[in-house]
C-alpha positions in Angstrom: 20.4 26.3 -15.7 20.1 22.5 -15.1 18.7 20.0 -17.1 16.3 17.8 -15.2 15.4 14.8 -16.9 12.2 14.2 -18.4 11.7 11.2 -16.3 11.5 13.3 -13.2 9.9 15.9 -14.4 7.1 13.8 -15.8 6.4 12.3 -11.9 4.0 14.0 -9.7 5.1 14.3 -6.2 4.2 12.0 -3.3 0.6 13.3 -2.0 0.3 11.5 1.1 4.0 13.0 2.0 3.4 16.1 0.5 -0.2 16.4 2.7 1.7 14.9 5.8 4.3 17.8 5.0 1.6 20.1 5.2 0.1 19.4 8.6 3.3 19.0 9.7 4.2 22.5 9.0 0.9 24.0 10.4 1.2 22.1 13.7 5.3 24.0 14.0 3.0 27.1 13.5 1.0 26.0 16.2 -1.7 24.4 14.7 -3.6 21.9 16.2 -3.7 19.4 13.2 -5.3 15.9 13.6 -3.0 13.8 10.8 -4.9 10.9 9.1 -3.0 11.3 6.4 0.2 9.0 6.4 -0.2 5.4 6.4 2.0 3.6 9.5 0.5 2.2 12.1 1.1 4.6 15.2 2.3 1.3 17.3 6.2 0.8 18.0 8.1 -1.8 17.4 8.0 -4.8 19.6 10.2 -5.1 22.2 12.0 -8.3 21.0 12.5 -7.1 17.3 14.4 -4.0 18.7 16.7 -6.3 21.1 17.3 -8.1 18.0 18.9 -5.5 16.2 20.5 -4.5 19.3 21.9 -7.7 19.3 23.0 -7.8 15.4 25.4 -4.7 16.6 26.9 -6.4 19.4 27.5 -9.6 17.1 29.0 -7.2 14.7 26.6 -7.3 11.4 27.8 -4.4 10.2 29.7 -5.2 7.2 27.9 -5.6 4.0 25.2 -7.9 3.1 24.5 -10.0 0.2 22.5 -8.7 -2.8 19.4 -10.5 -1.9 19.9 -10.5 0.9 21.1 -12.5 4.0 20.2 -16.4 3.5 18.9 -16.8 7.2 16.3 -13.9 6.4 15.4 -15.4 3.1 15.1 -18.9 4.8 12.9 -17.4 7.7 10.5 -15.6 4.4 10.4 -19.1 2.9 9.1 -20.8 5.8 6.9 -17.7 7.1 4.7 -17.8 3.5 4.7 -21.7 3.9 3.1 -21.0 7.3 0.8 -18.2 6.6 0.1 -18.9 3.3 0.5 -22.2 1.8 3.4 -20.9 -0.8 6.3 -22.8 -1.9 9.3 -20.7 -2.7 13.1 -21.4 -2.4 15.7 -19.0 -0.9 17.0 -18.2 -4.4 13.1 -17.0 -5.0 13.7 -14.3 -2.8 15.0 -10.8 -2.7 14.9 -8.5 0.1 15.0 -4.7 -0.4 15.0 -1.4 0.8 11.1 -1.8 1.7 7.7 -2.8 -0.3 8.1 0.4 -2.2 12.1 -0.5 -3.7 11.3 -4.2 -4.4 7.8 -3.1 -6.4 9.8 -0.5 -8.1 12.9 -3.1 -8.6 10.0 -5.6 -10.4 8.5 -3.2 -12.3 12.1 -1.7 -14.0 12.6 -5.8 -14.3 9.6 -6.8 -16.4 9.0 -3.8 -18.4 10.5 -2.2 -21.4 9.3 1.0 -23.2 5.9 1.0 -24.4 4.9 -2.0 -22.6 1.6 -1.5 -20.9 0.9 -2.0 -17.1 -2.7 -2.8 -16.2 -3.5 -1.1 -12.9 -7.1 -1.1 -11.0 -8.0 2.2 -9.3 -8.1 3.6 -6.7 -4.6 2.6 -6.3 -1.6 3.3 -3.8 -0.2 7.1 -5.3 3.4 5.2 -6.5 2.2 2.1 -8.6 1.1 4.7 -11.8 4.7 6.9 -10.8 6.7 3.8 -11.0 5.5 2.4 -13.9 5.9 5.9 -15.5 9.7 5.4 -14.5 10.2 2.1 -15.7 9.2 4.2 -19.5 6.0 1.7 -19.4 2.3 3.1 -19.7 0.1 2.5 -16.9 -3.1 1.6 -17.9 -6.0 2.6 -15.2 -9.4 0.6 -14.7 -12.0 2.1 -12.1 -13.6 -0.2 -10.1 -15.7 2.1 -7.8 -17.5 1.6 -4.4 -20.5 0.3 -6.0 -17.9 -2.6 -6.5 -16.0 -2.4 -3.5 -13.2 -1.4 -5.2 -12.3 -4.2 -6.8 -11.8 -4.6 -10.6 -14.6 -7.1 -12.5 -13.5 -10.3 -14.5 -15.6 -8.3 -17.5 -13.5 -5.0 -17.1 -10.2 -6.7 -16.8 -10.9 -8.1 -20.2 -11.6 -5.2 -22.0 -8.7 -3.8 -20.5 -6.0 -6.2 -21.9 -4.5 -6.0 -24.9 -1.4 -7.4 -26.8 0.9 -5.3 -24.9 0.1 -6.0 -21.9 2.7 -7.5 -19.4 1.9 -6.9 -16.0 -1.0 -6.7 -13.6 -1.0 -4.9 -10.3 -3.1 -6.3 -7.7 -3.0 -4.7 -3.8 -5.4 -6.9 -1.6 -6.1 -6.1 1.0 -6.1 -2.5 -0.3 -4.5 0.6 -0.2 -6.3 3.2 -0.2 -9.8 1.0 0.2 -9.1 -1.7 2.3 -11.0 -3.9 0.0 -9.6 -7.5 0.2 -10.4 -10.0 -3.2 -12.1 -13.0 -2.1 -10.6 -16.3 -3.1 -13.8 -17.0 -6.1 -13.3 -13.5 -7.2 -9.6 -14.4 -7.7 -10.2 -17.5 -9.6 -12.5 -15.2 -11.8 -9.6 -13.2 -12.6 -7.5 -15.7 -12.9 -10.0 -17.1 -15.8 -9.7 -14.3 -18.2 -5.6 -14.0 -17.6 -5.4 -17.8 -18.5 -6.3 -16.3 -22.2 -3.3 -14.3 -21.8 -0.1 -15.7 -20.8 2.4 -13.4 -21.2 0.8 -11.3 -18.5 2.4 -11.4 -15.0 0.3 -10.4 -11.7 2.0 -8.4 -9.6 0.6 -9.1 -6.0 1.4 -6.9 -3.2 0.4 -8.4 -0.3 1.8 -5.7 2.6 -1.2 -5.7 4.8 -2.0 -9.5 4.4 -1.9 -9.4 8.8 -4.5 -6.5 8.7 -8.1 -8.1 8.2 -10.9 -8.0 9.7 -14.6 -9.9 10.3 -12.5 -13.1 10.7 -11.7 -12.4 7.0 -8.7 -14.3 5.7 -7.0 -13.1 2.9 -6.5 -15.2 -0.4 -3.6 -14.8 -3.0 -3.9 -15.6 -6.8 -1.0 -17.2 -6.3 -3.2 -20.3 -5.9 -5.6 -20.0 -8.8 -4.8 -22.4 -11.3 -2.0 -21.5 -13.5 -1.0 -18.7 -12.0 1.6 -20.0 -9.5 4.5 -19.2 -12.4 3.2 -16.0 -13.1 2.9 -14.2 -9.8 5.6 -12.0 -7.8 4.4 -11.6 -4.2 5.1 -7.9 -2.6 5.5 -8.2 1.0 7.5 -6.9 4.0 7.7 -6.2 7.9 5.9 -2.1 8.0 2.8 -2.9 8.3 1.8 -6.2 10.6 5.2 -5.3 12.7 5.1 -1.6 12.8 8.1 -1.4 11.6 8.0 1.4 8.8 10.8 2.8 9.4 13.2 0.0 9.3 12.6 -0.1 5.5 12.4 -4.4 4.8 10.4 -5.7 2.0 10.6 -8.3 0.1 10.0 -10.0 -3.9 8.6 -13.7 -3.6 8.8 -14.8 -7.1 9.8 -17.6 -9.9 13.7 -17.5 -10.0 14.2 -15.7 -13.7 12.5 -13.0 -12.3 14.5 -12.6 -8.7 17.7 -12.9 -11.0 16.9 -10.1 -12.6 15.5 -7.8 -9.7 19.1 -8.8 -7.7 20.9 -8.1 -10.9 19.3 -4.6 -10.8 19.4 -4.1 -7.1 22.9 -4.9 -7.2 23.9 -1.7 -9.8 20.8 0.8 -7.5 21.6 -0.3 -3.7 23.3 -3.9 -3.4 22.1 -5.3 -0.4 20.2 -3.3 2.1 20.8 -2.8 6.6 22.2 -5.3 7.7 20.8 -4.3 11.5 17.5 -4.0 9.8 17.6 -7.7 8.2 18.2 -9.2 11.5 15.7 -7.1 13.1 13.5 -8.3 10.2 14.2 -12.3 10.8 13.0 -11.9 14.4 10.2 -10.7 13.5 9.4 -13.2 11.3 11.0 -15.8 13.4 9.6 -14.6 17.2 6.5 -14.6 18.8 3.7 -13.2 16.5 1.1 -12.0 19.4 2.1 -8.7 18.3 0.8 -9.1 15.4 -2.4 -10.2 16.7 -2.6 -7.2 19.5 -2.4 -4.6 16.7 -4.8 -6.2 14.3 -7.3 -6.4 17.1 -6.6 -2.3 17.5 -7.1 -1.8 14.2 -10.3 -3.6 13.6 -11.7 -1.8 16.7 -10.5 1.8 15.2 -12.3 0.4 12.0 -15.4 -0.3 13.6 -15.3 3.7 15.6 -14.3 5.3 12.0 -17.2 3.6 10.5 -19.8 4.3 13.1 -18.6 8.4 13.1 -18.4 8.3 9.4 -22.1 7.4 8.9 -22.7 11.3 10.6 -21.0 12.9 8.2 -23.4 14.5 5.1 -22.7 14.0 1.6 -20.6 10.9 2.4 -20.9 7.2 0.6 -18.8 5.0 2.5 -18.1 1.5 1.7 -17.0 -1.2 4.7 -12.8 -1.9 4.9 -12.4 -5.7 5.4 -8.8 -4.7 6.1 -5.8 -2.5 6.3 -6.7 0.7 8.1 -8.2 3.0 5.4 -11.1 4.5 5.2 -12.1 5.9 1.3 -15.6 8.1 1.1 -17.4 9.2 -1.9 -17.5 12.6 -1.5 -18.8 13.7 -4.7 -22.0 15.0 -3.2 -20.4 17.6 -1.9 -19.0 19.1 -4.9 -20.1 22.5 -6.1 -20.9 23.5 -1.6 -19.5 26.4 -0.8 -18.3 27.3 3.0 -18.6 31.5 2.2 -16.4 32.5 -1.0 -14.7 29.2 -1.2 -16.1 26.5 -3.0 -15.3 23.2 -2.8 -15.1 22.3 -7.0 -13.2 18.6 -6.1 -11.6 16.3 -4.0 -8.1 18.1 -3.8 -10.8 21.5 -2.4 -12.1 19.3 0.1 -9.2 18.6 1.6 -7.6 21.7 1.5 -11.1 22.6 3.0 -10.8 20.1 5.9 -7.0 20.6 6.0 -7.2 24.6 6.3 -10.8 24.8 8.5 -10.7 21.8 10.6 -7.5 21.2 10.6 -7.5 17.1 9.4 -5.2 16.4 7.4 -7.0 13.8 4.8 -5.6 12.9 0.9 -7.4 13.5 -2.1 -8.7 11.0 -3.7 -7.3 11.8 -7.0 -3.7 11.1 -6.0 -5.1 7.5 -6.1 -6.6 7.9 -9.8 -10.2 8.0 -8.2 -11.4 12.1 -8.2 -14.3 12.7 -6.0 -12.9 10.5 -2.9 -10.6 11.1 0.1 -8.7 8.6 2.5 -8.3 8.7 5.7 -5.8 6.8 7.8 -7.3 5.6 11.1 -3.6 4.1 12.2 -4.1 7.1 14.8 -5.3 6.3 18.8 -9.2 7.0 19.5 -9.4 10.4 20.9 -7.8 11.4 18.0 -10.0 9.8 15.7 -13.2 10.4 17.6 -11.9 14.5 17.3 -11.1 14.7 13.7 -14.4 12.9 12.9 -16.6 15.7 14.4 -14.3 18.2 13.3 -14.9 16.8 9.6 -18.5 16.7 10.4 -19.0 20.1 11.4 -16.7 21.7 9.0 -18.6 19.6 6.2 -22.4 20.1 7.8 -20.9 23.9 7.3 -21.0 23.8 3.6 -24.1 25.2 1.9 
């Protein structure tokens, strides 16, 4: 009866969401369901970013908001990268969106026109490949691998570039790995794309505040040559737990934020105004917060590696940030728990889902079959429960 596009129809659905949807809906029937699914940190949002915005409605920003959004916020972004991380933008170099997720999609419909090819490393957060496939571009996956950390090799990027090539993906530190790229292995990559000019590197940079080891993370935004070739994907959900407030941001040479608020202006025009001036304070205020949850995180990192090491038929690999955890579990495949058998990574966590009740992702949602993740953004007796439940449900196959 209705004629659904062939856009949509081509996209697969949202796994994390669509797993989150599923634990949900056990634990209204009762279930006890330990969620490790969704990625948000399980913190709230500090104190002073909420008066903020409590503020912004009493001073009456509630009318609408330029495209790029408001040139206090994109001031604040300016000076917060200069501070963090050495980058020179301008105002006019920024545009603030509806979230990471809107401005990625908003760069992606920017840069790419049908048939253009989209070089993406995988495992890979479940919207890059959907987004590109949006955008009418062709996604073009490399697997890196845990014998590699997850991280795609100057020799494999390479062979994976071709004439029509125009943009390159990068997440570090990663989502679903939490692998972070180390400045020398940048300037490796940044090597072989010096042989290929036309090709942007799309760097999203969302958990840059989540690291760990007294890692710091590095951008190929300073490799030589790239600084004119790289949009920076950034934004206030992760390091401020503020997910739900839905700011992120593009950070990127001016022809290219032209276009994304040209676009933005036709899909959304500017975005909350509350949320933006909740989003300058929080760039603007006292960053402690930042540091308090990081500190949690690393801890929870430290527990979910220490249970995961229990756990049969796992190969685990050792986060350096975000709050991810990303097994091998291919050992397993082929075990059977009575008549079911666990035949991939989608069984496996139906299998933990249905008969110990943690909810996990398959790994092939992030083009890597044979892998789960787990979200540890979840307090400790939660994580120290779903790890033995995952043990014993897994020590159960045969």
């Amino acid at each position: 009866m209705y004629n659904i596009s062939q856009r949509v129809q081509s996209l697969q659905p949202s796994a994390t969401l669509a797993m989150s949807q599923k634990s949900a809906e056990l634990r209204a029937a009762g279930v006890d369901v330990i969620n490790m699914s969704i990625g948000e940190p399980d913190f709230n949002t500090p104190e002073h970013i909420k008066e903020a915005a409590k503020r912004a409605i009493d001073e009456n920003y509630t009318h609408y908001a330029p495209v790029p959004g408001y040139l206090s916020l994109r001031k604040v972004i300016c000076e917060n990268l200069k501070r963090n991380s050495g980058m020179e933008f301008t105002p006019e170099q920024i545009v603030v969106g509806n979230g990471a997720k809107h401005e990625l999609a908003n760069v992606v419909m920017s840069l790419i026109n049908p048939g253009d090819e989209v070089l993406i490393p995988v495992p890979a957060w479940v919207s890059y490949v959907e987004i590109v496939k949006i955008a009418c571009g062709v996604p073009v996956t490399v697997f890196t691998g845990i014998d590699n950390d997850f991280k795609i090799q100057p020799e494999a990027l390479r062979a994976a570039l071709t004439p029509r090539t125009r943009l390159l993906m990068l997440n570090s530190p990663s989502n679903p790995t939490g692998s972070i790229y180390s400045a020398e292995e940048l300037e490796a990559l940044a090597a072989v794309l010096r042989d290929f000019p036309d090709v942007v590197v799309l760097s999203d940079e969302i958990y840059e505040h989540i690291v760990f080891d007294g890692k710091k993370v590095s951008s190929i935004y300073h490799c030589e040559g790239m600084k004119d070739r790289t949009v920076i994907i950034n934004g206030v959900s992760k390091a401020y737990a503020m997910t739900g407030w839905r700011i992120g941001y593009t950070a990127a040479p001016t022809a290219i934020t032209k276009a994304v608020s040209k676009l933005q202006g036709q899909y959304t025009s500017g975005v909350s105004s509350i949320a933006m001036k909740a989003a300058e304070a929080a760039y603007d205020g006292p960053q402690e917060c930042v540091e308090t949850m990081r500190r949690e995180f690393e801890r929870r990192r430290d527990l979910v590696l220490e249970l995961a090491a229990q756990i049969p038929g796992w190969k685990i690999n050792r986060p350096e940030g975000a709050f991810y955890l990303f097994p091998d579990i291919s050992q397993l495949l082929g075990k059977r728990f009575g008549d079911r058998e666990i035949r991939d990574d989608n069984d496996y966590a139906m299998y933990l889902l249905e008969e110990a009740h943690v909810a996990t992702v398959k790994g092939s949602a992030f083009s890597a079959p044979g892998y789960i993740r787990l979200s540890y953004a979840t307090s400790e007796d939660n994580i120290r429960e779903a790890m033995r439940r995952i043990r014993v449900a897994t020590e159960a196959l045969k």
